[in-house]
C-alpha positions in Angstrom: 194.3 18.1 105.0 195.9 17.2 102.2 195.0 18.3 98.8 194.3 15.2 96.0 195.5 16.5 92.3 193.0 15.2 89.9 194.5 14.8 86.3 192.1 15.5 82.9 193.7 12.9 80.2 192.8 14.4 76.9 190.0 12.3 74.4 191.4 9.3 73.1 191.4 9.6 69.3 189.5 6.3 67.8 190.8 4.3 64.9 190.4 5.8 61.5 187.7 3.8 58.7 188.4 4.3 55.4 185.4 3.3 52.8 186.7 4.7 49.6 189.6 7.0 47.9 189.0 9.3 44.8 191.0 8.5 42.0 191.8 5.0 42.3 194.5 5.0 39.5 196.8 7.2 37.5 198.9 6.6 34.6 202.6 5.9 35.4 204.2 9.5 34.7 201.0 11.2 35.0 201.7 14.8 36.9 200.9 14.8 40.7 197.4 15.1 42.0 194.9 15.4 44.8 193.6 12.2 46.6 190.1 12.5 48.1 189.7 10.5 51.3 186.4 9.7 52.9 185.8 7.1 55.8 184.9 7.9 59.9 186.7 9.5 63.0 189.3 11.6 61.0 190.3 14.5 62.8 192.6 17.8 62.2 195.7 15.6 63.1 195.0 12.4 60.4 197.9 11.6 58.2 197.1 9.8 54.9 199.8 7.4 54.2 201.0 6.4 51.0 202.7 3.0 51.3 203.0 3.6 55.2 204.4 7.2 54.7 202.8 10.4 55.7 201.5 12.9 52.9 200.7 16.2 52.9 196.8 16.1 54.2 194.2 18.7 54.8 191.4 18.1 57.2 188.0 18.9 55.5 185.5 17.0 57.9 185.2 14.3 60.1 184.7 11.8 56.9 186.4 13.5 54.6 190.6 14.1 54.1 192.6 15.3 51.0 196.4 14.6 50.3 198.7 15.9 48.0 200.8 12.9 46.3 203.5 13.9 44.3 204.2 12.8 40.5 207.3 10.7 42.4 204.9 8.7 43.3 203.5 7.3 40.4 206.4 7.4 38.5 206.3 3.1 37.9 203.3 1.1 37.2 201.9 -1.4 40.3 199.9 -0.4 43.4 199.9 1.5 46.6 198.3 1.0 49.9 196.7 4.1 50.9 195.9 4.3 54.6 194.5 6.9 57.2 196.5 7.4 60.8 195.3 9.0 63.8 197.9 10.3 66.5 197.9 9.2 70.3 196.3 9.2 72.5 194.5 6.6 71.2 194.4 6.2 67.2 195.7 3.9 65.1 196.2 2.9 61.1 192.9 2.3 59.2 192.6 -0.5 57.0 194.2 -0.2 53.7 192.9 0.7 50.1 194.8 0.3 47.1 195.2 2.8 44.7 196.8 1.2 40.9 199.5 2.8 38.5 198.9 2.1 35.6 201.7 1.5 32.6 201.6 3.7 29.7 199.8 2.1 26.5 199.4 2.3 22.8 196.1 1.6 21.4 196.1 1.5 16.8 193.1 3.0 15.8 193.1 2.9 12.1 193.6 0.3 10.5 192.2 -2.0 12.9 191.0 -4.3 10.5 187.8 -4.4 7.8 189.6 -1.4 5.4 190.5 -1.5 2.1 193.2 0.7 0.6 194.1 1.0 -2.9 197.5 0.9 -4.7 199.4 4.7 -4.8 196.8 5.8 -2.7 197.7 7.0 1.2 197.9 4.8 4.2 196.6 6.8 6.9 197.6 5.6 9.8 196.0 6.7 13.9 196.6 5.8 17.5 195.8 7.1 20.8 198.4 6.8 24.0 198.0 7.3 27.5 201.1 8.1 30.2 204.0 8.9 29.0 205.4 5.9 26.3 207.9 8.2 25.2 208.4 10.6 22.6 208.5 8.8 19.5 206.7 5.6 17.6 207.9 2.6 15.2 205.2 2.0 12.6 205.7 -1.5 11.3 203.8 -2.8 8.2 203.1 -6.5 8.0 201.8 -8.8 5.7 200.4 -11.8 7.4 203.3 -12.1 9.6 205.9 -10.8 7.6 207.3 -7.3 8.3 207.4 -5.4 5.1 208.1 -1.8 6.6 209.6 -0.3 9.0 208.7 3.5 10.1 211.2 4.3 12.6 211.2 7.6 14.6 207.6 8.8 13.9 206.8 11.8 17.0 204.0 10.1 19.1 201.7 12.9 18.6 200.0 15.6 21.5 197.1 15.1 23.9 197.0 11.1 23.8 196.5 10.8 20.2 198.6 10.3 17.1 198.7 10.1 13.7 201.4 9.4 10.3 200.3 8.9 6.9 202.7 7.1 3.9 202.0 6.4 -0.3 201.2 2.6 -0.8 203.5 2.3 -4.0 202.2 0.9 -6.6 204.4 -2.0 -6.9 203.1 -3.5 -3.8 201.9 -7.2 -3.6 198.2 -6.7 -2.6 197.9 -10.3 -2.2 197.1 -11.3 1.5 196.2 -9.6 4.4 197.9 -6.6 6.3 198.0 -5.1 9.8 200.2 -2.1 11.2 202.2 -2.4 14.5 202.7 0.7 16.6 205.5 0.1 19.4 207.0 3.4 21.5 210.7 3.9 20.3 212.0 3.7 23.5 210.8 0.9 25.2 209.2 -1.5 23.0 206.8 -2.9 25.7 205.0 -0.6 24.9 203.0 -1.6 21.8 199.6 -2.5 19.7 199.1 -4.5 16.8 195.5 -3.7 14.5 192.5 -5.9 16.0 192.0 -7.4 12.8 193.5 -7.2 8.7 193.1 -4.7 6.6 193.4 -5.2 2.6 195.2 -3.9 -0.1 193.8 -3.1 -3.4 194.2 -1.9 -7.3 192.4 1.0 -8.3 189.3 0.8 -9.4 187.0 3.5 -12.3 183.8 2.8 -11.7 181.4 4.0 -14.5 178.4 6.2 -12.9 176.6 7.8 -16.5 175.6 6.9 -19.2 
């Protein structure tokens, strides 16, 4: 008789789910990182995909994938679409997340609006950054909405936060209201105004005793 050759097809691998990724945003310029992925039906050969390209991934379970994404990546602020893909047989693309890139900022801290300062006295000036707005700040001084100052080239500080003090001189008009404008030095979209004004002053003795 004639012998019948019976075939074993490997599994079919089902279609990835993806319910949630871990971060969800970065700075623009922020070093690179590790993306946790979790979802359903990921198995030792699951790609993540980063705007439909494969990334370095390690299995960890079932539910639960980790890529490596380069700094390249997130080198410009906007989005990605993060994805999961499961070889043949079978498999498939999951549905997409989106993962956001933030731009670098520049948020004034002091002033910010409610201070008073006095005549020869300092104007201590703070901000905080995040990403990488460059190296250096413009400090701009304005009266109402008159720039009286200029502060070019001021170092934008270490570890997100920055900080430059300057004499008020004594011949300044304290008449109106002030407010300081930070703006990185290199590209000037970068940039925060105080919330609100901050007054200048004449000093003041105050008599305590007798």
């Amino acid at each position: 008789s004639n012998g019948v050759t019976f075939t074993k097809n490997p599994p079919s691998n089902p279609v990835p789910t993806l319910s949630s990724i871990s971060p969800t945003t970065k700075n623009a310029g922020d070093p690179g990182f590790t993306l946790t992925v979790t979802g359903t039906n990921f198995n030792p050969g699951s790609k993540v995909r980063w705007n439909g390209a494969d990334r370095t991934t390690t299995y960890t379970s079932a539910t639960s994938l980790t890529a490596a994404i380069p700094a390249s990546d997130i080198v410009s602020a906007g989005t990605a679409s993060v994805t999961v893909f499961n070889p043949t047989p079978g498999g498939g693309t999951s549905a997409a997340k989106t993962f956001t890139i933030s731009g670098p900022t520049i948020t004034v801290l002091a002033p910010n609006g409610g201070e008073t300062y006095y005549l020869g006295g300092p104007l201590s000036m703070s901000w905080s950054y995040s990403g990488n707005p460059g190296s250096a700040v413009n400090i701009e001084v304005l009266r109402e909405s008159t720039i009286l100052k200029v502060i070019p080239g001021i170092p934008i500080g270490s570890g997100g936060s920055g900080s430059f003090s300057v004499t008020i001189p004594a011949s300044t008009s304290y008449v109106g209201y002030y407010r300081i404008r930070v703006t990185s030095a290199s590209n000037p979209a970068y940039s925060d105004t105080s919330n609100g004004p901050f007054t200048i002053d004449s000093p003041k003795i105050t008599v305590t005793m007798p």
